[in-house]
N, C-alpha and C positions, 0 to 999 in steps of 0.2 A: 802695131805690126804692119810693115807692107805686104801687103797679099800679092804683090808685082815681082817679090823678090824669089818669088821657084817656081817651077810647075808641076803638075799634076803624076804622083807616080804611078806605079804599074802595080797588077797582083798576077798572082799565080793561081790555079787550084787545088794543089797537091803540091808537097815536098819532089815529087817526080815529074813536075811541069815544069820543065826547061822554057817557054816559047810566054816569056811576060804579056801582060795584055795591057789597058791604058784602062787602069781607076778613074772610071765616071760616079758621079754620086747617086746616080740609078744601083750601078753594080752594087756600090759599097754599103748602101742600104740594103742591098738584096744578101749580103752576105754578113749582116749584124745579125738582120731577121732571122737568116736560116735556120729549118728545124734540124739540118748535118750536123750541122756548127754545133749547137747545143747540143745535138745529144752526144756529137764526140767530145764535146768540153766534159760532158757527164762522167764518159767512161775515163780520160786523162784522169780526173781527181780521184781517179779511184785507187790510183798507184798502185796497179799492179802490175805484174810483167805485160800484158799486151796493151798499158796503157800508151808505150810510145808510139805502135801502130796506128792508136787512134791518133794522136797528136800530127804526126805523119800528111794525116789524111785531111786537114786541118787547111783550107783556101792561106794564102799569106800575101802579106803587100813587102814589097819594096822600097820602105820606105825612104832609101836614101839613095833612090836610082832608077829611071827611067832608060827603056831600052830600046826604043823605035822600030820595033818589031824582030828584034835582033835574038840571038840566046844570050840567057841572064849571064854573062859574066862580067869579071873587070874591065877587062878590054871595052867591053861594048857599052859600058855604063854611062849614062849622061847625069851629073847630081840635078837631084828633084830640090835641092835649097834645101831637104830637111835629114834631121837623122833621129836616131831612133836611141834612148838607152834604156837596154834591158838589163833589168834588178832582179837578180836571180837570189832572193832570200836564202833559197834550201842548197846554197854554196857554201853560207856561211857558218862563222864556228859556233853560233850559238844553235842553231838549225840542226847540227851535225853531233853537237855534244847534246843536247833533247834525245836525237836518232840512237844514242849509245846507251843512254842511261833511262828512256821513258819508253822507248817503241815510237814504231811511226806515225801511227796515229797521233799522237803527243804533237811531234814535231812536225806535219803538216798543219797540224791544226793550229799550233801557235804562229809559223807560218803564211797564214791565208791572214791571222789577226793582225800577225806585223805590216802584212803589205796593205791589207787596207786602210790600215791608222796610218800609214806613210802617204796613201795615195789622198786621204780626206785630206791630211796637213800639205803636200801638194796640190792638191786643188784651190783651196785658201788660198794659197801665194800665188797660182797661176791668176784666179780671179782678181785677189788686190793689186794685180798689175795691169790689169784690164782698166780698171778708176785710176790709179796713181804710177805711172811710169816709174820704171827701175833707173838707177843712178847709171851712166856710160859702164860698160863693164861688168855688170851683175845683171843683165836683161837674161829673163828667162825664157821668155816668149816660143813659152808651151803652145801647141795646138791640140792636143789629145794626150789621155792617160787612161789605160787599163789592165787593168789586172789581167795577168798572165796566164797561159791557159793551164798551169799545172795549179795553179793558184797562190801560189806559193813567192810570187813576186808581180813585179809590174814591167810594162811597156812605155815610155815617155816619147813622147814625139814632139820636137821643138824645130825652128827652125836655124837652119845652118846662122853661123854668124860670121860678117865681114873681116874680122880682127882672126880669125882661127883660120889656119891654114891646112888641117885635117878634118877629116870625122872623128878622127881619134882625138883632136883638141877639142873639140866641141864636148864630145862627152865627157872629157874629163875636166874639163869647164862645169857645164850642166852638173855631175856627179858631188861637187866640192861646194856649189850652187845651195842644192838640194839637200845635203850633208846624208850622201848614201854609198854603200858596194855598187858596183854593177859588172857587166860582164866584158870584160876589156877586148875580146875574140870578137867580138862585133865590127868592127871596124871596117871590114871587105864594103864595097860600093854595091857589091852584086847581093850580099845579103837579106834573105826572108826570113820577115816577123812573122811566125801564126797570129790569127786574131783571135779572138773573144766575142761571146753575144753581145748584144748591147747591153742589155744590164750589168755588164762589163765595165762599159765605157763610163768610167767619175767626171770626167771633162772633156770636151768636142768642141772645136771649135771649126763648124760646117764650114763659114763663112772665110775662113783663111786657108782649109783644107781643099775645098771648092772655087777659087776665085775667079774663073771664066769660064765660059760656054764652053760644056763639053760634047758637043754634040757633032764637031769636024770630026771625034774623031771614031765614031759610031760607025 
């Protein structure tokens, strides 16, 4: 991977924080650790009606756009090089035929199983590409994967690629990649992922998330 090839994006606090900030790796460690984080991941899994408020309340990054102190929109978007696909398991028909025929319990539960057996055999493929380079064309070049905060799916974060003239190409690159759904409404530059505690996080890769001194911008 070049680590020369984006820079650093931005987070939010809140679903209602307009005014992005610049993710230093101070922050972004401060907001794995949190005890917010966790205990609103708690109540999201609980699925029940106030769990979107928790989710809501939930820090988010940017991961496909840096703002220069601007408000989060298109207009004002600069690409950070990477983009984000989110794999929204409890979309899908099997998720949803469970939902009809077991209860929900049933079907988050099978849900949280699928996405983590997706995320262990993505992580595999992201590390063997760490030792043995991908063929022109099939570069995967993950920087992060974690499980999503309803649990029920995952977040991928790779970076943008030279040959893809979209975000929306990338992911649908990445997705055919990966052999997964994911959530095609994603595509806006201005878009917030929620995060996840760290124990969250199956793959990190600090080193290419982090790659200069962020401290200009403190």
């Amino acid at each position: 991977m070049n680590s020369k090839e984006y820079s650093p994006c931005d987070y939010v606090i809140g679903v209602m924080d307009n005014k992005p900030k610049p993710l230093t790796k101070e922050i972004f460690n401060s907001l794995l650790d949190g005890m917010d984080v966790r205990m609103n991941i708690e109540k999201v899994r609980e699925h029940t009606p106030q769990s979107d408020n928790y989710k809501r309340a939930l820090p988010g990054i940017t991961w496909q756009s840096k703002f220069g102190g601007q408000p989060r929109t298109d207009k004002n978007a600069e690409s950070s090089g990477l983009f984000c696909l989110d794999v929204d398991i409890h979309h899908e028909d099997h998720f949803r035929e469970l939902l009809n025929t077991k209860g929900a319990d049933a079907a988050w539960e099978w849900g949280e199983k699928e996405a983590r057996e997706r995320i262990a055999r993505w992580t595999a493929m992201a590390e063997a590409e760490e030792s043995q380079p991908a063929k022109p064309g099939e570069e995967l070049d993950i920087v992060a994967i974690h499980l999503s905060p309803q649990g029920a799916g995952a977040h991928v974060i790779a970076l943008c690629q030279p040959y893809c003239n979209s975000i929306e190409e990338d992911q649908a690159r990445l997705a055919r990649l990966l052999g997964t759904s994911y959530d095609r409404v994603c595509k806006d530059a201005a878009r917030t992922f929620f995060i996840a505690p760290r124990e969250d996080w199956m793959y990190l890769d600090m080193e290419t998330l982090f790659p200069i001194d962020n401290s200009w911008m403190l």
